[in-house]
Structures are given as C-alpha cells and as structure tokens.
N, C-alpha and C positions, 0 to 999 in steps of 0.2 A: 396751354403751355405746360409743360414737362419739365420740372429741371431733375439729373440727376440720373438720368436712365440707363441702365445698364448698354455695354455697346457702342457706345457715342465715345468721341474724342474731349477729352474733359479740355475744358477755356474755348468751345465749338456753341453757335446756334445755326441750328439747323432745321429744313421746313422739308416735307415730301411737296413735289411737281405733280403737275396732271396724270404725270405716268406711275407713281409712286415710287419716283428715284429720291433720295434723299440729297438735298442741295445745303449751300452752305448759305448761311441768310447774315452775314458781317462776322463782325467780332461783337463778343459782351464788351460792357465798360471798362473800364480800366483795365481789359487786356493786359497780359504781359507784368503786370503789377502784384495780382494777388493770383493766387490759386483758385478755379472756379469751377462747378460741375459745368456739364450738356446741358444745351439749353434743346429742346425741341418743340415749335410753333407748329402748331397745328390748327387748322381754319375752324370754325363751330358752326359754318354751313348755314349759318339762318336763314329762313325763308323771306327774303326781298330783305328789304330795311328793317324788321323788326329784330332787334336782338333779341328779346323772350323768347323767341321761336327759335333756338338756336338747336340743331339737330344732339343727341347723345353720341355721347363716344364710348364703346365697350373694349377692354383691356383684357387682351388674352396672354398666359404665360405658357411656354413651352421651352422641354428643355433643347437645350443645346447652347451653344455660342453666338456670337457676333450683333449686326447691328439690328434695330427693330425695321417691322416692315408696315405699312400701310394699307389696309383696306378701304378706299375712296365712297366704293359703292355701298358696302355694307358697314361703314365706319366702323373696323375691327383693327386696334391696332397689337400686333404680337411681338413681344419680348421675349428673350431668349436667357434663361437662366438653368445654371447646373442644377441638379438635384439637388436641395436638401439647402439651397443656396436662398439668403434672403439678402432683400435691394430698400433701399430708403429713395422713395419719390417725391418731389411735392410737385403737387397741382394747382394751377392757377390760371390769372385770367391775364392776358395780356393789353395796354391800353391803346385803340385806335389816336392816333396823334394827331390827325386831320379834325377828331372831337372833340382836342384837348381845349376848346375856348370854352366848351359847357363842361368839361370834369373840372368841379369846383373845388376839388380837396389835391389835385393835381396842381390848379393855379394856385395854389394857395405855399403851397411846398414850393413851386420854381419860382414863386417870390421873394421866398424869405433865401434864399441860395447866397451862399457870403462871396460867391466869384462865378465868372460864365463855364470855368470848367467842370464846375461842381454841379451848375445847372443841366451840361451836356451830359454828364454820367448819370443826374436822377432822371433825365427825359431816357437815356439808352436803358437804363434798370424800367423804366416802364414799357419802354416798347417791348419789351421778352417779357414782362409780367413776374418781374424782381424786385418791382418796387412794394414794399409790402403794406406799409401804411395806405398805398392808394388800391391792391390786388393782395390781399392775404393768401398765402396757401394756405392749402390744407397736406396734410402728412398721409400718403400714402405707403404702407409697407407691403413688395412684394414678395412672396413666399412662393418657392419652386416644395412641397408637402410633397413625403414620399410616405408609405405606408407603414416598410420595414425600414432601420438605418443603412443608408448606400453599401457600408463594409459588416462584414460581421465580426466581433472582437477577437484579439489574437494575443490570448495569454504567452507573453514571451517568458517570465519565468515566475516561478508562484514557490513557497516553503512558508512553513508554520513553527513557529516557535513558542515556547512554554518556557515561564518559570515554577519553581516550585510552588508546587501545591496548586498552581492555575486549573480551571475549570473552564478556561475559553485559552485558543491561541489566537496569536498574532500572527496573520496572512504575510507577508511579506513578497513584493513584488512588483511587476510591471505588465496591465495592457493595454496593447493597442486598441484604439476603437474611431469612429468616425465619429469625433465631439457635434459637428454641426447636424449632422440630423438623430443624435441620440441623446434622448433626457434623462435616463439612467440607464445603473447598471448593477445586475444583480448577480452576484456570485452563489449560484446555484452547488449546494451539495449532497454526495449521496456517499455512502457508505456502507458495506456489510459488519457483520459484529455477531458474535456467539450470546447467548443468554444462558444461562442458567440460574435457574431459580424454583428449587425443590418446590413442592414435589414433583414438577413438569418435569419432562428432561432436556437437555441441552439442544436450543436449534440456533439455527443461523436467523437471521432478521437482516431486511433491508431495511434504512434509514435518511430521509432524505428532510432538506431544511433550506432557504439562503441565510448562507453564513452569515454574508451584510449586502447592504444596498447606498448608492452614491447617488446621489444627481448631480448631472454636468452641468456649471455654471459657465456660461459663456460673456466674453468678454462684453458682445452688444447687448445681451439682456441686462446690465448692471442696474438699468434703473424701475424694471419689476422686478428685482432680486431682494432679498435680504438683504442686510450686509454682512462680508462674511464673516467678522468674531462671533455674527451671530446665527451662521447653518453651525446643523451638525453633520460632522462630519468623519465618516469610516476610511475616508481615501484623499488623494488629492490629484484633478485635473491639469494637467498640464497643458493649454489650448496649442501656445506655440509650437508642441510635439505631438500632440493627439495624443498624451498617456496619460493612465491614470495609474499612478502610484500609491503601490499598498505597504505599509508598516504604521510605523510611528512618527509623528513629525511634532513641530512645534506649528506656531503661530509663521507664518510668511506673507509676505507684500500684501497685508490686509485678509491674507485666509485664515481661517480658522487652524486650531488646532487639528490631529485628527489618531484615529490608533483603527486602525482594519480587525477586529477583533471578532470572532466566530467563538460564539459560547456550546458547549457543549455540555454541560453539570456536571461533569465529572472528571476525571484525572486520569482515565485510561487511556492507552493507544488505540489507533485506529487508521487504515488507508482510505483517505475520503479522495473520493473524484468529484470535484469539481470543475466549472464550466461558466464561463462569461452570458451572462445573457443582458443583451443590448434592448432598450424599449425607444420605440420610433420620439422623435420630438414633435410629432404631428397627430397626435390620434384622434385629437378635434377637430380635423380639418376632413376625415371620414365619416361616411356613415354607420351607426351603428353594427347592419348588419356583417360590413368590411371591419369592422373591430374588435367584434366581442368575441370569435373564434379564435381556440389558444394558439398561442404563438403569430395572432395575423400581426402582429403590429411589434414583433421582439424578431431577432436572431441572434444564435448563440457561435460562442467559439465551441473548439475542438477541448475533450476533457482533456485534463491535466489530474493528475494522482500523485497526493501529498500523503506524507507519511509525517500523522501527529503523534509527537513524542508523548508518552506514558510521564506527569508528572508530580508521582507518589511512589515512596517506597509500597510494594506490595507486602500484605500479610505472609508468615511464612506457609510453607506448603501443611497440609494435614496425613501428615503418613500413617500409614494404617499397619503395614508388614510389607516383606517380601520372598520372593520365594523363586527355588534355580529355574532357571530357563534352557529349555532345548530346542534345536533348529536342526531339523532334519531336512537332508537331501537327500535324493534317491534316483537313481537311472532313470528316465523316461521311459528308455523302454524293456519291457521285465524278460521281453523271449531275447535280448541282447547276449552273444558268449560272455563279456566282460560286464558285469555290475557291481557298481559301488554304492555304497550308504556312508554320507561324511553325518555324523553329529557334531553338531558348530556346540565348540565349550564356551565357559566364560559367558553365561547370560545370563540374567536378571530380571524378572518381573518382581515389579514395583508397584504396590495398589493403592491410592492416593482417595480421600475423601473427599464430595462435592463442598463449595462449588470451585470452579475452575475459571479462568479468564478475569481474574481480578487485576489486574495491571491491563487489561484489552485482549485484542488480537493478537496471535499470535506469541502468546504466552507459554514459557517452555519450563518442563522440569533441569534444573542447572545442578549437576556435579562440580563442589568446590574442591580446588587440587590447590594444594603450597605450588608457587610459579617457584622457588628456587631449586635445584640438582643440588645444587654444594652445599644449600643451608639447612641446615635439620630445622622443625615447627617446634617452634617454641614451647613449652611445655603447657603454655596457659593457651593455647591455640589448639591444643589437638584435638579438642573436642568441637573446632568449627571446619575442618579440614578433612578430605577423604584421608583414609589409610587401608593397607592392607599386609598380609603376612603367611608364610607359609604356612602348612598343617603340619604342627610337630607332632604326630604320630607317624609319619612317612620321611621317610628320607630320599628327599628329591631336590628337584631344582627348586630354589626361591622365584617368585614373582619379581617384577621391574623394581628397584629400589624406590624412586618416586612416583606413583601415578602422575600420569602426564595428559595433553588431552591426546594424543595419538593413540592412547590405549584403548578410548572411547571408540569404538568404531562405529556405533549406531546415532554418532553426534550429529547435527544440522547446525550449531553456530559455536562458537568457542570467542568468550569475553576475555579481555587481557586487562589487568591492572584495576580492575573495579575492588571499589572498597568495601570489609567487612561494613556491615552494621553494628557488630557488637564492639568493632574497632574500628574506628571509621580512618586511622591510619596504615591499617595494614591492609594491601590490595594483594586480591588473589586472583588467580584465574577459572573461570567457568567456564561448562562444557555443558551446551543446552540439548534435551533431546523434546522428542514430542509426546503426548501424551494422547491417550484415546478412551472416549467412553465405553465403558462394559454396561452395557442396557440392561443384563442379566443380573449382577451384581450392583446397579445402579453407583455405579465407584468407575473413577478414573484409573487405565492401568500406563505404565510407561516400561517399554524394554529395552533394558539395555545390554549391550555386549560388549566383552571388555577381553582386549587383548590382554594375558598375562603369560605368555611366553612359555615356557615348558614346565610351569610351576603345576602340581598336581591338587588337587582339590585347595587352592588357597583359599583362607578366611580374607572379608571385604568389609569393611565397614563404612559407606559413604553417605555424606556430608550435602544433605538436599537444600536448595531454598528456588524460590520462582523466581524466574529470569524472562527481563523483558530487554531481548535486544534493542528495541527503538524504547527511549526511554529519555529525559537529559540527566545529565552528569551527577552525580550520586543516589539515581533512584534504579538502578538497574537489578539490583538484587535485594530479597528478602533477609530476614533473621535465618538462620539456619536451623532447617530440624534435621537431627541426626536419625538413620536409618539403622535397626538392631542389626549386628553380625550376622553373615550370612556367609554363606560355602556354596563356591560355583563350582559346579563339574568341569572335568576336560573334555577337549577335544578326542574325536575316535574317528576313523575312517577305518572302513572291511571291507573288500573286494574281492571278490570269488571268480574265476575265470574257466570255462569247460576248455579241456584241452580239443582245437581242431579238428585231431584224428579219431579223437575218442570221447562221446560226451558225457561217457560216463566220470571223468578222470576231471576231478575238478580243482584249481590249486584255493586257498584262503590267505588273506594277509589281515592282521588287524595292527592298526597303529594310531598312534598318540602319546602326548607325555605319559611318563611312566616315574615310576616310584621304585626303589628298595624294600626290603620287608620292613614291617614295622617293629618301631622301637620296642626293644624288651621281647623281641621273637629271637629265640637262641637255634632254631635249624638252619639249615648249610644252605638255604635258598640265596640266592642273591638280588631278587626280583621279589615286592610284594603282591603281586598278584598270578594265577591261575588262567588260564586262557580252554577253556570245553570245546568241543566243536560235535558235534552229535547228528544224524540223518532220521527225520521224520516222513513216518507216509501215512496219505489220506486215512481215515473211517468212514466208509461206508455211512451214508444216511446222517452224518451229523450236518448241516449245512452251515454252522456258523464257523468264519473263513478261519478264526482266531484259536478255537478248541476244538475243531475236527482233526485233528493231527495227534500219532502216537511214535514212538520210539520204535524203529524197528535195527535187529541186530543182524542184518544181512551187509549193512555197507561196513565200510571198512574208513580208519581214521588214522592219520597219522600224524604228528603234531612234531615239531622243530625241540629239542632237547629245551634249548631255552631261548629268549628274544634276543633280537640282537639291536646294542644301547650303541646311541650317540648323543653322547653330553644328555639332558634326562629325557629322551626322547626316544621310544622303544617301538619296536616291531616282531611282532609274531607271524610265525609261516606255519602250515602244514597242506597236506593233501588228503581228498576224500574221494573214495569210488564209491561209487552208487552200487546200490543191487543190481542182480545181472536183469531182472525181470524190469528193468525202469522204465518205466513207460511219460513220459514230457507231462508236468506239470499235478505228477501222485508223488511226488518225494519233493521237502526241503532241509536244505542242510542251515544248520541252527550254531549260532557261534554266539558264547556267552563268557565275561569277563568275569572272575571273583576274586575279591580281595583276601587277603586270609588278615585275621586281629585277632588281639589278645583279649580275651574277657574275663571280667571278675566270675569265680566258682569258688564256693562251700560246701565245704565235707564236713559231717556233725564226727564230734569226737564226744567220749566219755569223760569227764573231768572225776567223778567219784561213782561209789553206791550212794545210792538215794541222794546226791548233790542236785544233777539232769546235767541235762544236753547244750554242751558248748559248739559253737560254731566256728571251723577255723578259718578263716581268709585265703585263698589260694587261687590259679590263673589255669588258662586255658585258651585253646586256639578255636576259633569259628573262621567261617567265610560267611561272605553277603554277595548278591551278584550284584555288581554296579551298571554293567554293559548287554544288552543284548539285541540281536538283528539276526533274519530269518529273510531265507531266499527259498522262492519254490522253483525248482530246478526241473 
C-alpha cells in the first residue's frame, strides 16, 4: 500500500485490474470528514499461501505528469514527476480481514473501540494499511534530480552602493532563479582596472572573484535546515516568487538578518560584470564523473555591468609643467590646385607625474571653472579656480570673460555643483579630460584645447585636481593643484590656390586672430605683425626634404598693403608667380608670420675722465617669427 502518490485523486483508494487499468477500491474512512491523501493497493503476489514469499516491487520515477501506471509482469510501478519536483510517500503493509481472528494486536485495538463506529473506521484504516499501530509505514521521499537547475537565473536588476570610505559595496537587487532545483547561488565577478605601480608601467589587469554566495532554503527542508537567526546570510529567498533579494534587510518571519556585500579592499571605482551562477540541488544523486566537470552541475544568467562608485576623495594630481600645444592639419592631397594648412590654437600639453588611477577607472584630469558669469571669485578662491587674461603687450581682443566648460573643447565629462575640498561649501564646476601614458618620458601627458575666441596669445592659469565621475556624493574631486602660467598660441589657417589657366600664378591667404602693434611701438603701423612670403627651389644632391631648399630670386611676390580686420580677426592676401622655368614639385612658396617688439638696448656713455663707462637704458624694435608653412608647388 501507497499513500500519498503523486497523480491520484486525494480522499480516492485505488488498486490496478488484471489489465493495469487503475479502479476505484471504496472510499477511505471517514470520507467526506477530514482531508486525506491516495490511497494505492497493490497485491505482493506471494507464492501460494506463504506471505514471506511475497514478490518485490521496484519504483521507477519519470518525468512528466499524471497518474502512475503498473507493471504486473515485471512488478515495475512508474510515477510521474516534474523535474526538480520532490513527493512524500509512505509505504505500508495493508491487513487481510478474512485473518483478522489471528492478528492479535488488531483484536486487541477493535476491542477496546468506545462505539461500533469507531470500530468500523479502525477496521477500514486497516484494510488500506493506515492503521499504524497495527502496519507502520515507512517514509518514502521521491525525488525527480536533475543535473543542471531546470531555469537558469535572471538577473532582473542589480546596482552597488558605497558609503564613505567603504572597501566593499552593497549589491542591490533582484534574481530570478528556479528555487526547487537550485542549492545556491553565486554572483560571479569580473572586472578590468589599470595598475600602476613604478617602476613597471601601467597595464590593464583582469580581475575576477564571487562577490557573495546564498544558499536557498526551502520551505520543505525546514527540518535539516538550521534555523534561520542562525544561516548566514548575503541575500534573501523569496520561495513564494522564486527571488532572491540583494541589499540590506533586517531579521523577517524567522530569517535571518542579511547585507549582499562584495568586498573589494579598496575605495576605487570600477565596472564589474557580473553574472548569477545557479548550483543544481542534486549533485549527489550523480556520479562523480557527471559532476566534477566545471559548470556540469551550475548554470548562469546573462552578465549584468555595475558601475562601483569611487568612495574616497582622491590625492590631488602631481603636476609637473606644461607647455603650448599645436595641431596641425593639412590637405590630403599635396598635387591638389587648393591647399590649406589650419594650425588649431589654444592647446595645452599638460605633463603629470606617476601614479595615475587612484580614484579607479576611468579617472580624469578635471579643469575647475567659478559656475557663476555674474559673480566675480572671491578673492580667497582664486587660487582654486581656473583663470585667464589677455597679453598686455598687444593690443587685441581679450579672451571669454569667464572660462566656461564650452571653452574646453577636448572635454569627455563636465561635473556641475561638486564641492571644493578646501571649501567644502562652495561647489564649482569641472571639465574632465583624459590623460595618456608617455612610455618615453615615463609621465602622464593630458591635452587640452581651449576655445578663447579671437584673443591673441592669452595668458592661462588652470586650476587641476582628479576627477572621478562615478564616485558618491562629495568624493568626486581632489584638493586642487594649481598649473604655472602659460601662453597659448592662436589659431592660423594659409591657403595657396594655382590659378586654372595658369599654374604658375598662385594667390596666398593667411588668417587668424590678430593683434595691433605692441604697446610702446610709436610707427604708423596699425597691425603688430609682418606677413614674408618667399619661393624656394630644390638643391641638387641634398636629400633631406626639410634643408634641401634655397631662396631663389626669379619668382615674383606681391603682398596686399595691409590685412584686412574684423573685430580682432585678420587676413592677409597676396599673389606669387613662380619662375618661368618651374618645372612641378622643384619650387615651394614659403609664407612666414613676424611679430615686431620692443626690446630693452644699451648704449655705454662717458660719465668722466678716469670716472669709466656708464650704461644708459634705452629701446629698440626686433621681430621673432611666430608662424610658418611651406607648400611644394
């Protein structure tokens, strides 16, 4: 006898027929009164009258659904269960009633019976083999063991959090998983990250770890379980959802406390990908060699990519100097009638000291700007604040009244309202760029380039600290180290074009902001610079592309009286013919900017006989070339 089988109609006893049709054999006792499993009678075949001799019965489980079936011949009887699906049976013996004059522990029970209906329901609990004092079961548990878990987990949403100073975050989230056939589950991470750490040089590293691991407790195993104030606990199961829940929790309906907590030793950022990894709840029920290959007995979700916040202010930056930066463009193609050569102004190179990535990944040099236009920087701030100013030796247009970040052009992130360090109430804004190893130099450089509008070589003074976009809330920027003054060139663009019909006939333009003479120059110039334009042809036998070239006085040059200004923004024109012998690619024409300035000179004077030689203070005009570009024509 069976009670309890999966497939059976529960308050039903039931026998297989000669055919192994399943028949209905009454009602249990008290029917209709209490709630009762299946009963299933099955015969034990003993040979003649001997009950010892009773044949075995073997219990096969396969999956699927519905009712069990009978093997007569081969006494095989098969159950049907889901995957991953366990059944509580008990087994027992049921008692012939035609015997009941020799079962003496039977007479002895329906004696003591305080009324005949109580005698009818213990003689009906004995014919199924329910009555236990006279037919003890035994506890049968079936198990549908699957190898992997039926579903594989399904991280629905996952974030990490950090307080200050923390060296672990807190997972926060939700996955899905298939609690019944999965005993834990391991949140699997990986990570890339920079190092540096002199005197190696700086390389990438992968990194991999599980952050935390759960085991699922299920409601029917409560009594080999712990109990739970006393698991420990990184998550919490949900049975009635199939989730398990990552953050912080307290104590609930008997679970333990729990915090999902991934240590990492340190306080840097970092984008970790992690991934659920589900371990079967059966691994015992395999043979070794089905288990011990990795992954035979786990499946994973899909990665998910957390961004762990940065949570320490970082050291500030180690600046070393910096120095103007140029960016050249140039025609692709040199046999073109029209080519141009732009020099992009306003650039910076920036050369910073090892080591680098101390806040983590993706660690940026930050330009600090005042966020206010209307409010001037406090007098005790301006040495944590970019600034900059015209060159008062020129008279030109000033630079943008406030750097802003749109002046940054070479920016990748811009922070808003982040607070100084040295003021932890006043919040400025930053302008992150990137930064790149010099293997040569074994030093970080970062370049930047900075819109300043038609201002002519202005002076820059910016206001450096490390900036770690992912970060939480007041550790996103360092102390600030100030950068020494520096002087960015301007913009130039020069375009030389052969006229169609004639290639010897070539016109020239050079443009960019421009300047007045300089201060304390008293000639009738109104423009402080000079514009050359000159034709050079090969030498023979020199091969180096850069010094084979000499001055020759056959071409002819004609240059525009003077440039023509738009607010401080000037252009020069002229025209050049080539010699009549030009033969494609033995001449180029050579166009060169000079400023003209005043410089300090000394004239010795006589103050006496036998006194000597006084020196007296007096001025004078030079040029310097600032500009030049060269076309081989």
């Amino acid at each position: 006898m069976l009670v309890g089988l999966p497939g059976l109609e529960p308050g039903t006893v039931t026998r297989f027929d000669a055919t192994g049709t399943l028949k209905t054999d009454g009602q249990p006792p008290l029917a209709g009164l209490v709630a009762q499993p299946p009963v299933l009678l099955i015969d034990w075949d003993p040979e003649g009258d001997v009950w010892w001799k009773a044949r075995p019965l073997r219990l096969r489980v396969v999956e699927g659904e519905g009712p069990p079936a009978f093997d007569a011949g081969e006494r095989v009887l098969t159950v049907a269960l889901a995957k991953s699906a366990r059944h509580d049976v008990w087994l027992s013996s049921a008692v012939d009633l035609t015997r009941m004059p020799s079962h003496g522990p039977l007479r002895h029970i329906l004696a003591r019976a305080p009324a005949p209906q109580v005698r009818d329901a213990l003689l009906g609990l004995a014919r199924i083999g329910r009555l236990w004092a006279v037919a003890p079961a035994r506890h049968v548990v079936l198990d549908h063991a699957v190898q992997h878990p039926v579903n594989a987990p399904d991280i629905l949403a996952l974030r990490a959090l950090r307080a200050l100073h923390d060296t672990h975050a807190v997972l926060s989230g939700e996955v899905r998983l298939h609690g019944a056939s999965t005993d834990r589950v391991d949140m699997a991470a990986e990570w890339n990250e920079m190092t540096d750490v002199a005197p190696d040089a700086p390389a990438p590293v992968t990194r991999s770890a599980i952050g935390l691991h759960q085991q699922i407790h299920l409601a029917r195993d409560h009594a080999s379980e712990p109990p739970g104030p006393a698991r420990s606990a990184a998550a919490r199961y949900v049975e009635r959802d199939d989730l398990l829940l990552l953050g912080v929790g307290g104590a609930h309906h008997g679970g333990p406390q729990f915090q999902s907590a991934h240590e990492f030793y340190d306080t840097r950022h970092r984008m970790v990908r992690y991934k659920a990894v589900a371990v079967s709840r059966f691994r015992e029920y395999f043979r070794p060699e089905l288990t011990e290959p990795e992954g035979a007995t786990t499946r994973e979700s899909l990665e998910v990519e957390v961004d762990v916040p940065s949570s320490a202010v970082p050291p500030p930056p180690r600046m070393l100097y910096a120095v103007p930066m140029f960016g050249w463009e140039r025609s692709a193609d040199p046999g073109s009638r029209v080519r141009t050569t732009r020099r992009r102004g306003g650039g910076l190179r920036v050369f910073l000291d090892r080591p680098w990535y101390e806040s983590g990944d993706g660690e940026l040099l930050g330009a600090v700007l005042w966020p206010g236009a209307d409010c001037p920087v406090p007098d005790r701030l301006r040495a944590f604040v970019t600034q900059w100013g015209y060159d008062p030796i020129w008279s030109s247009m000033e630079p943008p009244q406030v750097p802003a970040a749109e002046h940054f052009r070479r920016r990748v992130a811009v922070g808003e309202n982040l607070p100084l360090v040295e003021a932890g109430r006043v919040q400025v804004t930053v302008v992150g760029h990137e930064v790149e190893y010099d293997e040569e130099r074994d030093l970080y450089v970062c370049d930047l380039e900075l819109d300043l509008g038609e201002a002519y070589t202005p002076f820059v003074r910016l206001a450096f600290v490390r900036y770690q976009p992912s970060s939480i809330d007041g550790c996103h920027i360092s102390p600030v180290a100030a950068a020494q003054i520096a002087q960015v060139a301007p913009e130039r663009v020069v375009t030389i074009a052969a006229a169609s019909d004639d290639p010897r006939q070539v016109s020239v333009a050079l443009s960019g902001p421009g300047h007045g003479p300089a201060n304390g120059l008293t000639d009738d110039s109104t423009w402080g610079a000079d514009i050359d334009v000159w034709v050079e042809e090969r030498v023979d036998g020199v091969v180096d592309p850069d010094l084979g070239w000499q001055r020759t006085t056959l071409a002819q040059v004609v240059l525009d009286s003077g440039p023509q200004v738009a607010s401080g923004f000037i252009r020069w024109s002229g025209r050049v013919t080539l010699p009549s012998e030009h033969v494609p690619g033995q001449h180029r024409v050579v166009v060169a900017e000079r400023e003209r300035l005043i410089v300090d000179s000394h004239r010795p004077s006589f103050i006496g006989v036998g006194i000597g030689i006084d020196v007296e203070p007096g001025s004078a005009t030079t040029e310097r070339i600032v500009f030049a570009e060269s076309f081989v024509v």
